[in-house]
C-alpha positions as CSV (number, residue, x, y, z in Angstrom):
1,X,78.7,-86.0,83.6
2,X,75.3,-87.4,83.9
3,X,73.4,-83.7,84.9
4,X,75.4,-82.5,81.7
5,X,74.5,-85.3,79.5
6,X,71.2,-84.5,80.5
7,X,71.5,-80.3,79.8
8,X,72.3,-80.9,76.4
9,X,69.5,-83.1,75.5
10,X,67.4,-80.9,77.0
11,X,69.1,-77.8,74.7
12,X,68.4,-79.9,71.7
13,X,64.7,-80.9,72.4
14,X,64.0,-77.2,72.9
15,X,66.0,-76.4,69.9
16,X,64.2,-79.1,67.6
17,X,61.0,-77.4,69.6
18,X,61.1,-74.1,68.5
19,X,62.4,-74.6,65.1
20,X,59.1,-76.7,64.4
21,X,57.4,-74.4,66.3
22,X,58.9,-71.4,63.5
23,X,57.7,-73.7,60.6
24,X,55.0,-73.9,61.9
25,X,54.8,-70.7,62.1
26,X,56.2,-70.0,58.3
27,X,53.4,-72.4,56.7
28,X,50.6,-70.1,58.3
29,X,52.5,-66.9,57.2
30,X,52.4,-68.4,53.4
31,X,49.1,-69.9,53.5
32,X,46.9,-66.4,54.1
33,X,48.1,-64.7,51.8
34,X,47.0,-67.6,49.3
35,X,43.9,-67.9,51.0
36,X,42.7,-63.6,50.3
37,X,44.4,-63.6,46.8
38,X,41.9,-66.8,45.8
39,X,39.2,-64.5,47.4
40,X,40.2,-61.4,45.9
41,X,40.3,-63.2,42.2
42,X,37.1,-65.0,43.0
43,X,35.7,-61.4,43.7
44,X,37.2,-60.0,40.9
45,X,35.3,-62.3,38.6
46,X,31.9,-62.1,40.3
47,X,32.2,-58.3,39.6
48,X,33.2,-58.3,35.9
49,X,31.8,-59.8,33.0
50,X,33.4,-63.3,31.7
51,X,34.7,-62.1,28.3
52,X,33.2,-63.3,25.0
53,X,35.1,-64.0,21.4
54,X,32.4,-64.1,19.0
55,X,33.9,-66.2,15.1
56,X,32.1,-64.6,12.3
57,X,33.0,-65.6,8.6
58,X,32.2,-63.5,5.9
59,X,33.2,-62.3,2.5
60,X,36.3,-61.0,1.8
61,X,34.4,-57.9,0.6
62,X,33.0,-57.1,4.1
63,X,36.8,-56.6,5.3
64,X,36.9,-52.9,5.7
65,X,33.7,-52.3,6.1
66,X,32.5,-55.3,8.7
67,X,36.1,-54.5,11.0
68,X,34.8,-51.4,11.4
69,X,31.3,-52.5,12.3
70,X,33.0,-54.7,15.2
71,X,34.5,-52.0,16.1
72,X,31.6,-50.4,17.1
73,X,29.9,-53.5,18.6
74,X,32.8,-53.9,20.8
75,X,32.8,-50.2,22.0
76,X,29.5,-51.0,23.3
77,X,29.6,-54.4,24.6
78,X,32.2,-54.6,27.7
79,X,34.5,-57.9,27.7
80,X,33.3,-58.9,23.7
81,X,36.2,-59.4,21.2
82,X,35.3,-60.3,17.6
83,X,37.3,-63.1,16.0
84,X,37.1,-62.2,12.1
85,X,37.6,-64.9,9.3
86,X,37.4,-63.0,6.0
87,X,37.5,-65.5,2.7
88,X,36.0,-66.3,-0.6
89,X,32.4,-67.2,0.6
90,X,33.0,-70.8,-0.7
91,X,36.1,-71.3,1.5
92,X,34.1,-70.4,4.4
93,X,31.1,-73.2,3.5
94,X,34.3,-75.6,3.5
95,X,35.4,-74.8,6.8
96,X,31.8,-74.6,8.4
97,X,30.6,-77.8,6.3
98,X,33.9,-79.4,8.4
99,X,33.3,-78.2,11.9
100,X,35.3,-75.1,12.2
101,X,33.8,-72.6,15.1
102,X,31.5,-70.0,13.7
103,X,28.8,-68.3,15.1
104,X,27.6,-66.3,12.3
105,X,28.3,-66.6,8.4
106,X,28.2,-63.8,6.0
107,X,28.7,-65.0,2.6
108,X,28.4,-62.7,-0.8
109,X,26.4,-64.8,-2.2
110,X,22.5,-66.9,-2.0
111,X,24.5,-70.1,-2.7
112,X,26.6,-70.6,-0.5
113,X,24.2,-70.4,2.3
114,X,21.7,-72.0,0.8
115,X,24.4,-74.8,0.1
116,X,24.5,-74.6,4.6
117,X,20.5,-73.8,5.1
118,X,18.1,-76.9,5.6
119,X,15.5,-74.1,5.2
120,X,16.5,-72.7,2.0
121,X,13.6,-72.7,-0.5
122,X,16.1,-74.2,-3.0
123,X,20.0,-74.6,-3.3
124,X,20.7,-77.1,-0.2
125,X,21.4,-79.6,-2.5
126,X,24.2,-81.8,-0.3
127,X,21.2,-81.5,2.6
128,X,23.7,-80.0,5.2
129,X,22.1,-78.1,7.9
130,X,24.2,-76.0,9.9
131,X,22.2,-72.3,9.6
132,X,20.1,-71.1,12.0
133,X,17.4,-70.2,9.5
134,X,15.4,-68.3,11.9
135,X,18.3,-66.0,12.1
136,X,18.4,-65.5,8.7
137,X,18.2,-62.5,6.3
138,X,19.2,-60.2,3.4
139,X,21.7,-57.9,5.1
140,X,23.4,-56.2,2.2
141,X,23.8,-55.3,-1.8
142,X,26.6,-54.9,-4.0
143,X,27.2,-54.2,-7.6
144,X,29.4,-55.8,-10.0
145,X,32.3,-53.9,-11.4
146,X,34.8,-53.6,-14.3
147,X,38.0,-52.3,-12.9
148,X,41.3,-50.9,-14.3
149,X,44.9,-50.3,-13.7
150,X,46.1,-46.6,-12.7
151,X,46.1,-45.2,-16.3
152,X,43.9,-47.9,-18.3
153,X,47.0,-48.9,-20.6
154,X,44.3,-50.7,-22.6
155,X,41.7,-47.7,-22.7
156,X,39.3,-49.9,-21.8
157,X,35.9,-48.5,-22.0
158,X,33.4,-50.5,-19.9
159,X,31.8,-54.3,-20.7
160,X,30.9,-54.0,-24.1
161,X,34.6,-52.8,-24.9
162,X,36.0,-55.6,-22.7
163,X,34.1,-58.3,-24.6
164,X,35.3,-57.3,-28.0
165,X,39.3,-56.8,-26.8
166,X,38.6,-60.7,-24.9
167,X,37.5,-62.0,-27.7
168,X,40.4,-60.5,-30.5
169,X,42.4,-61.9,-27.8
170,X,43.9,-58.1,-26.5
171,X,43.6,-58.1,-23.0
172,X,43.9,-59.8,-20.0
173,X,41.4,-60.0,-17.4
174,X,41.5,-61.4,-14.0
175,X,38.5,-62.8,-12.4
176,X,37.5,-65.1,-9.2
177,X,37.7,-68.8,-9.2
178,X,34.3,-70.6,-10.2
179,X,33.8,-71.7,-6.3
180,X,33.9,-67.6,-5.3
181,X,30.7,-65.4,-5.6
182,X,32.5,-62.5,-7.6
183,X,33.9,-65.6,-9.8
184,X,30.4,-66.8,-10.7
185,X,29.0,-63.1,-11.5
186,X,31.8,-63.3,-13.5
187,X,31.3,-66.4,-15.6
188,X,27.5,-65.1,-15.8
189,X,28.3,-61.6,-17.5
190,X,31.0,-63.7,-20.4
191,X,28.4,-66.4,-20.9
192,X,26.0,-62.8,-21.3
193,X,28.3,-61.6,-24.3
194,X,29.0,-65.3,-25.6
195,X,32.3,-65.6,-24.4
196,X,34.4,-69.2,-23.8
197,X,36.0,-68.8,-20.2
198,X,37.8,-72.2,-21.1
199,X,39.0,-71.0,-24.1
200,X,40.5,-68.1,-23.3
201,X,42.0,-69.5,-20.4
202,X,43.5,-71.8,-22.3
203,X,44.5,-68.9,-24.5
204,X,45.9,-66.9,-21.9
205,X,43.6,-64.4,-21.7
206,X,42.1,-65.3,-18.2
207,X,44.0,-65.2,-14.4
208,X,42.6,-66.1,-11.3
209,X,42.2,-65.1,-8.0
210,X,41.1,-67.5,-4.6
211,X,38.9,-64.3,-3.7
212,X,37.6,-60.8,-4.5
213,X,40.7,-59.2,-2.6
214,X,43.5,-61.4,-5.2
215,X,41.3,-60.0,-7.8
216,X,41.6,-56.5,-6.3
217,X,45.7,-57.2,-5.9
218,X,46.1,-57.9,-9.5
219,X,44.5,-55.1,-11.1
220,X,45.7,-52.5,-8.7
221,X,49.4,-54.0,-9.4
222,X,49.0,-53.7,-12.9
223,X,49.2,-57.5,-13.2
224,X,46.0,-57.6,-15.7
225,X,44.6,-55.0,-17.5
226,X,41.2,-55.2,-16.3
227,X,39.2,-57.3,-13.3
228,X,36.0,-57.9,-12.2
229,X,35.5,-56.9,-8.6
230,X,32.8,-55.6,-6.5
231,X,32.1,-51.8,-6.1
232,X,32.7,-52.0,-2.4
233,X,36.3,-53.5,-3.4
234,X,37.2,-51.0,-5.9
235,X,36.0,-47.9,-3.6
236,X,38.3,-49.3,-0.8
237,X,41.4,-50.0,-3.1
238,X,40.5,-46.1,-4.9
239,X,40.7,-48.3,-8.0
240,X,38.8,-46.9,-11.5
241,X,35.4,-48.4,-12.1
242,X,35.4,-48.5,-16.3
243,X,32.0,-49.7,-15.9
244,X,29.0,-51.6,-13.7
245,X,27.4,-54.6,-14.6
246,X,23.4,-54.7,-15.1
247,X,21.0,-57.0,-12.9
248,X,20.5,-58.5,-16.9
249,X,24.0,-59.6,-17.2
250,X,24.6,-61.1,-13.7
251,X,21.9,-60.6,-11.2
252,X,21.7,-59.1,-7.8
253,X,24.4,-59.0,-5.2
254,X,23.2,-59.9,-2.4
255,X,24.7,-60.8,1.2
256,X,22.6,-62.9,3.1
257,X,23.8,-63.2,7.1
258,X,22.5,-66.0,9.8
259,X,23.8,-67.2,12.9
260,X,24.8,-70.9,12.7
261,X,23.3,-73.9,14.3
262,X,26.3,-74.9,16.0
263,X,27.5,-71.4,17.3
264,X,28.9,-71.3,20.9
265,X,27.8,-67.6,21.2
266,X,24.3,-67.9,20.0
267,X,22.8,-65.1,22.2
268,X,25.8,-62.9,21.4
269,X,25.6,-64.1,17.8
270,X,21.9,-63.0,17.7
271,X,22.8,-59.4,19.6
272,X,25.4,-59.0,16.9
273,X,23.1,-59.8,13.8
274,X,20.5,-57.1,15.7
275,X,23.2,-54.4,15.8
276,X,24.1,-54.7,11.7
277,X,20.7,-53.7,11.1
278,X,21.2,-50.2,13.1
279,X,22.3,-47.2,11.6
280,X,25.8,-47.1,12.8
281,X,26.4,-50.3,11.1
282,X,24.8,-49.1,7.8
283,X,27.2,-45.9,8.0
284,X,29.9,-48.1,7.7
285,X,29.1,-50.4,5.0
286,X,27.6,-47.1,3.1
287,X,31.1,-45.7,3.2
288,X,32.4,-48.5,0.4
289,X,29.7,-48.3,-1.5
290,X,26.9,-51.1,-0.1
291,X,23.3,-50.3,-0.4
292,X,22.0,-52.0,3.3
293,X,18.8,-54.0,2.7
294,X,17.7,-54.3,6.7
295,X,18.0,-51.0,8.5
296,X,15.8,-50.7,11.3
């Protein structure tokens, strides 16, 4: 009894044994593998670039044109994606005036990024300084246009016309709000023919749009019978142009573009700004009707 008492421990140490002795085993199986896949990634990553997103704002006018300018920039630069915010140029001070990621700002407009630029000869009124004026330049013009519906149900005939149908009260026109850039070229060309904006607002006479592309909307849906848009807009849309406004009546429309002060990208920001001045980026903003200022 004692010899077999004494077997059957025996079995069970040896059993106890070799099944530690096969986890053992089973641990070092699982941890290589884990071991060359951490090597193999860490490889990986040594070998490729670490992808980029560069945050550019701009004007909602640059939305056909600037996408396809990425597009480009992207084609050429391995692991960069573009992360586009396209808005009224006022929006866009909001959001960078409150801390939103942006590495470069285009706005349609000198005062909106004058209203961001410490180095602005005049306009940086609230003394925010979040541009990079270094970076800074005139990247782009646009012109100022009178658009109708398909048809011109109110044969309207260009500015002049437009004035005189505003004021009898005819028509209705839709325009930016006062904070947007095409809003304000706006509002300069009625206070040119010595028209009330409040007035006929009040009247009815007056819709509004939170940017250049709701201005766009309504006149190509027929919801107003004429709008003021940029060219660039109205070329896109394939919209009528009734007429274009004069530097008197509302100035020049120019873009200015910077990299900001806070951008996480700043040498991909820079390489960016570099590349809109080429000639493949002018081709593209050519195409809708913008005259670039800084080809190289």
């Amino acid at each position: 009894m004692a010899g077999s008492s004494i077997t059957r421990r025996s079995f069970v140490s040896a059993a106890v044994a070799a099944a530690g002795l096969g986890l053992a085993a089973c641990g070092g199986t699982q941890s290589q593998p884990q071991t060359q896949t951490t090597g193999s990634v860490a490889t990986g990553t040594t070998s490729t670039a670490e992808p980029k997103t560069l945050t550019v704002f701009a004007a909602a006018s640059l939305t056909e044109s600037l996408t396809e300018a990425g597009d480009l920039f992207k084609a050429t630069n391995d692991g960069v994606d573009i992360s586009f915010n396209f808005d009224s140029s006022g929006t866009l001070k909001t959001q960078i005036q409150e801390g939103a990621d942006c590495d470069v700002f285009i706005s349609a407009g000198q005062k909106q990024m004058n209203q961001l630029d410490a180095g602005a000869a005049s306009g940086n009124d609230e003394g925010l300084d979040f541009i990079n004026h270094d970076t800074r330049f005139d990247i782009l013009e646009n012109k100022v246009t009178l658009c109708v519906p398909e048809g011109n149900p109110k044969a309207i005939q260009g500015f002049d016309d437009m004035a005189q149908k505003l004021q009898a009260h005819d028509i209705l026109l839709g325009m930016g709000n006062s904070d947007v850039p095409v809003g304000q070229y706006t509002q300069k060309i009625l206070a040119y023919y010595n028209l009330d904006e409040t007035e006929l607002a009040n009247a009815g006479c007056i819709t509004y749009g939170t940017n250049v592309k709701e201005v766009t909307s309504q006149v190509s849906e027929a919801a107003v019978d004429c709008g003021v848009i940029y060219k660039t807009d109205a070329t896109s849309a394939n919209l009528a142009m009734a007429d274009e406004a004069t530097e008197e009546m509302c100035g020049r429309v120019v873009y200015p573009a910077a990299a900001t002060k806070n951008a996480l990208q700043p040498e991909l920001a820079a390489s960016f700004l570099d590349f809109l001045k080429t000639k493949d980026a002018s081709d593209c903003f050519e195409k809708v009707g913008f005259t670039p200022l800084a080809e190289v």
